[in-house]
C-alpha positions in Angstrom: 3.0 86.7 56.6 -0.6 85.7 56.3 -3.8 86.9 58.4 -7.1 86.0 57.8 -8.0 89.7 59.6 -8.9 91.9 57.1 -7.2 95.7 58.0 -4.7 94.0 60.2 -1.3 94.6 59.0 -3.0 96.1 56.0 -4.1 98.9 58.3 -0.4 100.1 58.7 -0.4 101.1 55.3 -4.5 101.9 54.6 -3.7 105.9 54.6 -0.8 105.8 51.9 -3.0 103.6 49.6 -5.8 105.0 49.6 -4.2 108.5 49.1 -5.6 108.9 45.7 -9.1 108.5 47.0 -11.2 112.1 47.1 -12.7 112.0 50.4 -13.5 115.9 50.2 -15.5 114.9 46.8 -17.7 112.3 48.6 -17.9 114.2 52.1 -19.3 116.6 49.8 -21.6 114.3 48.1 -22.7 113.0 51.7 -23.5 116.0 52.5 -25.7 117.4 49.7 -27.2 114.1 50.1 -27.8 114.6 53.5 -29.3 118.1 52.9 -31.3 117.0 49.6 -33.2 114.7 52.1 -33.7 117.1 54.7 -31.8 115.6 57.5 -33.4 116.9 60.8 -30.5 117.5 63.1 -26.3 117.0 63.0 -25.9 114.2 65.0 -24.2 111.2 62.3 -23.4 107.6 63.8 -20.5 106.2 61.0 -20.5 102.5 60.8 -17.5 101.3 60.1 -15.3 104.9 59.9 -11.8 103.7 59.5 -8.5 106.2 60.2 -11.4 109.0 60.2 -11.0 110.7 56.9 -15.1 111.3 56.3 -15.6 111.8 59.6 -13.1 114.6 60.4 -14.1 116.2 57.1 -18.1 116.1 57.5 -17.2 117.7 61.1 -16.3 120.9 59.1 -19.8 120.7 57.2 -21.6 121.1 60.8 -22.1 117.6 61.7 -21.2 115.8 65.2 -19.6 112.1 64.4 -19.4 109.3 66.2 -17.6 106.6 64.8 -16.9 102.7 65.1 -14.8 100.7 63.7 -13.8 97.3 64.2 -10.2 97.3 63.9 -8.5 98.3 66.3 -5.4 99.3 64.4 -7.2 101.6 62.3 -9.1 103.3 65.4 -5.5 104.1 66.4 -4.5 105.5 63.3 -7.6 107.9 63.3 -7.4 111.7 64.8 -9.9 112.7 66.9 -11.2 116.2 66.7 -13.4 118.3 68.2 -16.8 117.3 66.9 -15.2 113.8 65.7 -14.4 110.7 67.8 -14.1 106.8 67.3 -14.1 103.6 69.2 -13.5 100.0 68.5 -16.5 97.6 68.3 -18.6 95.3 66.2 -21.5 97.4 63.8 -23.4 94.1 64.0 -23.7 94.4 68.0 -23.0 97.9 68.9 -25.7 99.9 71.4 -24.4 103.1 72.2 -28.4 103.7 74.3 -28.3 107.2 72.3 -29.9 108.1 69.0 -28.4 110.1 65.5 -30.4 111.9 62.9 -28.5 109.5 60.3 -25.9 106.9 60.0 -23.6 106.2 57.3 -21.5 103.0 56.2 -19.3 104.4 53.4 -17.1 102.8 51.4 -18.3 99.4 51.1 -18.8 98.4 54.4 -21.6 96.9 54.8 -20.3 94.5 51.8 -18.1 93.2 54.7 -21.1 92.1 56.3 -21.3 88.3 54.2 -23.6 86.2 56.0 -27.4 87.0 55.9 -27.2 87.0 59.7 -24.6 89.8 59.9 -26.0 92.2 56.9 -29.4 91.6 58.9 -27.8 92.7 62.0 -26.2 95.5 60.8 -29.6 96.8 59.5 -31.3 96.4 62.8 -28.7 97.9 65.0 -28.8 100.8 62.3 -32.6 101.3 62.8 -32.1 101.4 66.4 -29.8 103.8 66.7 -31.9 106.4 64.7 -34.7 108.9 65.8 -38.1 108.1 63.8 -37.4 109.5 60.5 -33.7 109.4 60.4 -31.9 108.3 57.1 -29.4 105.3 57.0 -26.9 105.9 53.8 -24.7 103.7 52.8 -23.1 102.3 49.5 -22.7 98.7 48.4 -21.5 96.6 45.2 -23.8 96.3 43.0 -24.6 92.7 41.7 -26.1 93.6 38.1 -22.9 95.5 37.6 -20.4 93.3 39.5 -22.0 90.1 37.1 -21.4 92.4 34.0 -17.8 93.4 34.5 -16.5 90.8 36.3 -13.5 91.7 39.1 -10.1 91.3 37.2 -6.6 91.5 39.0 -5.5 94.8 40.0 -1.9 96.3 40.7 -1.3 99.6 42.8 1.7 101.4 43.8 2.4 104.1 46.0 4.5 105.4 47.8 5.8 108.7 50.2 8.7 109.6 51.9 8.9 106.6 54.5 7.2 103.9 52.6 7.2 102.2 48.8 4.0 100.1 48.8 3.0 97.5 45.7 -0.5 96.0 46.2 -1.9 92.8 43.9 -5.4 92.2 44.3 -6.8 88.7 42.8 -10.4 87.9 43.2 -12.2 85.0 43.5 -16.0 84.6 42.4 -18.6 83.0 44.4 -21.4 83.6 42.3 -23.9 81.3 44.4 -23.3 83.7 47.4 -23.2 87.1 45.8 -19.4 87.1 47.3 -16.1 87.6 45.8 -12.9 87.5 48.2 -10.1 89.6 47.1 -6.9 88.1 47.9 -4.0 91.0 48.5 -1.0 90.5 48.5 1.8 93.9 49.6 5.0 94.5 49.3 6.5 97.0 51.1 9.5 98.8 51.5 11.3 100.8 53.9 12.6 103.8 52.1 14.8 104.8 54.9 16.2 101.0 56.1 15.7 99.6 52.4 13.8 96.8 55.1 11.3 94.6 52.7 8.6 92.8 54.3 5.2 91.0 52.2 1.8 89.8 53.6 -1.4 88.5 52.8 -4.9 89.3 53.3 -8.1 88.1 52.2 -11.1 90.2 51.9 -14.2 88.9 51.6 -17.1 91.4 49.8 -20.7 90.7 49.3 -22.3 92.5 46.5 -25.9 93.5 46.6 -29.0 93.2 44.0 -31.8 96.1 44.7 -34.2 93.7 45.6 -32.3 92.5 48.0 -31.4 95.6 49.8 -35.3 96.7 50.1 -36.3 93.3 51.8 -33.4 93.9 54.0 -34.7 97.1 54.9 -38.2 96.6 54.9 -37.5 94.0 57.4 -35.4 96.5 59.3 -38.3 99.1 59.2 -37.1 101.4 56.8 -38.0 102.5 53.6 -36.0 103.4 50.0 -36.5 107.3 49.3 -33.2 106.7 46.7 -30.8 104.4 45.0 -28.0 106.1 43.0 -24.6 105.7 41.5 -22.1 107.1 44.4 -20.7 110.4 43.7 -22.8 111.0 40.4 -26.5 110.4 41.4 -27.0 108.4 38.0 -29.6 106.0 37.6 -28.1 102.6 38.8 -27.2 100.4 35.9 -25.1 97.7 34.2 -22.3 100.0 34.7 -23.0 101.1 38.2 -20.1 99.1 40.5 -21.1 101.2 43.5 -24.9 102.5 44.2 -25.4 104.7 47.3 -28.6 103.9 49.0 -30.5 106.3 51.3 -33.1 104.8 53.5 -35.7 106.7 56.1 -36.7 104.8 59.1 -40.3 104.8 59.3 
């Protein structure tokens, strides 16, 4: 089976392979962050917030979330909690006619945004949903490193008491548009049945030069207070794959 919707099918299985990934670590990055910047207020717009993993989780550091997501299968997948809820719908058009003391667009969501017309959008629907002085964070690919390193295939297995899950990523480089589509192919197996079932998605990710970011958000009407390596607060770099930017909107 092949969909050309990214988190489709994939969704079904997004929890189990991403259960390796530390979302306490980075919740509690987001929120020293948060804190080191003197966030005025608790109330946290997340662009793009998935099955609700850093959203639940910043709900225990004090913070009232709002999420959207545009899969609908993950939005169904997520938990709401008190202090935590999400909805389906487009970050590039959203207006929810309220305003947050920050919004947030982790893990490389805003790299789904690939044409100039979407990133843009995303940016301005950002700054609008913010209180004058409110920080937009968010962490991207970063270009310098990306062109350094160069994406290689990648296999991951997991697996749990229901499912056995094999993922192949492949990329393909499209240097000319700062864009490199990773094509993943699953295999997955019912533990239970012994049922096997494979699909396809493709992912396209746009990767970002600093440059580029602050024209994006100067156009936006924001301004960079800090660009830093995600999780460790190092100096972007060479080595730096993903750099977590904090913007204030002016």
């Amino acid at each position: 089976m092949t969909t050309s919707n990214p988190f489709g099918a994939y969704s079904n299985y997004y929890d189990l392979l991403y259960s390796d990934k530390n979302y306490a670590a980075e919740t509690d990055y987001i929120h020293a962050l948060l804190n080191r910047f003197e966030l005025k207020g608790n109330e946290l717009l997340e662009l793009g917030s998935g099955t609700g993993k850093h959203g639940c989780l910043l709900v225990k550091h004090g913070y009232n979330v709002i999420g959207i997501e545009r899969s609908a299968e993950m939005v169904a997948r997520a938990k709401p909690s008190s202090g935590f809820s999400s909805s389906q719908g487009d970050i590039r058009t959203v207006k929810l006619n309220r305003k947050f003391d920050a919004v947030l667009a982790l893990f490389h969501v805003l790299g789904y945004q690939v044409s100039n017309d979407d990133i843009q959008s995303v940016f301005k629907r950002s700054a609008e949903h913010l209180r004058p002085g409110g920080l937009f964070v968010f962490d991207t690919w970063y270009s310098p490193a990306v062109y350094a390193q160069l994406p290689e295939v990648r296999i991951k297995r997991m697996e749990d008491r229901d499912w056995s899950i094999t993922r192949i990523a492949e990329p393909e480089i499209y240097s000319n548009e700062n864009r490199i589509d990773v094509r993943y192919t699953i295999h997955t197996k019912d533990r239970q049945s012994g049922a096997c079932q494979e699909f396809f998605e493709t992912h396209p990710v746009r990767h970002f030069s600093q440059p580029e970011l602050d024209l994006l958000a100067m156009d936006a009407g924001f301004e960079r207070i800090a660009a830093e390596e995600f999780l460790t607060g190092a100096l972007p770099s060479t080595e730096t794959w993903g750099v977590c930017q904090v913007l204030r909107k002016i």
